[in-house]
N, C-alpha and C positions, 0 to 999 in steps of 0.2 A: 545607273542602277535603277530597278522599276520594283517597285515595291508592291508587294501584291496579302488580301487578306481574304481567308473563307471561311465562311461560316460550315464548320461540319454537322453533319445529320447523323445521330443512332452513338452518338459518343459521349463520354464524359463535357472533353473539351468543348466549350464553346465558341472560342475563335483562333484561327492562324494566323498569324503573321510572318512573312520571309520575304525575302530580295531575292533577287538575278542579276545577276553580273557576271555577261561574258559567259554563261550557259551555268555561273556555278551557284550555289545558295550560300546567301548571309543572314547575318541577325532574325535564325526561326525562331519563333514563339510560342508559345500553345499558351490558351486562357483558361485556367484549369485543367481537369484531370489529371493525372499522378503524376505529380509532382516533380517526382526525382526520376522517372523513365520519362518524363518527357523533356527533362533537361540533358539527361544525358543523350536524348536523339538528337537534339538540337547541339550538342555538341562535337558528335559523333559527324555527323551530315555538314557542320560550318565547312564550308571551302572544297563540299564536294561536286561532284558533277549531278546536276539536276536530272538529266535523263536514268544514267544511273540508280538515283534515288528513288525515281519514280519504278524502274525496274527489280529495284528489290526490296520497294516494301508492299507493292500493290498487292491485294489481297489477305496481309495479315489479318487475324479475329483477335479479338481479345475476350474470353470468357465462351458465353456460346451468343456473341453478340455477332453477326456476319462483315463486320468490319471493326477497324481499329482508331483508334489516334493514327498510326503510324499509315493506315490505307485509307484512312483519309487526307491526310498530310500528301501521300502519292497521288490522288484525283486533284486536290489544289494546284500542285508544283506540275499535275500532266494537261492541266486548265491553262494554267498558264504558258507553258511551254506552246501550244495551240494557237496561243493570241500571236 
């Protein structure tokens, strides 16, 4: 399992944490921002398929911010995928 963290830009949250294992995500994390949607993505996403993830959350906004928690969650998980 490779355990991977990022720092996102233009977001509440200030840091990710999740794993890979086998192409799927475990134990995500968010460090801040809202609280109860970002637990329930990290619940929602446990034991999904990473490519996936990355394909349906890339480009969420959140308010009239040009990205999200969740679209940045998708450029970490599509970083890593790369390595």
């Amino acid at each position: 399992m490779a355990h991977y963290s990022y720092i996102p830009e233009g977001v509440c949250s200030k840091c990710i944490d999740f794993d890979i294992e086998d192409g799927k995500l475990h134990n995500i994390r968010f460090t801040n921002g809202c609280d109860g949607n970002l637990k329930a993505i990290s619940k929602l996403l446990e034991g999904a398929d990473a490519q996936w993830a990355v394909n349906r959350l890339r480009g969420n906004t959140c308010g009239n911010k040009n990205t999200s928690c969740a679209d940045q969650f998708a450029k970490a998980v599509g970083q890593a995928l790369a390595q």
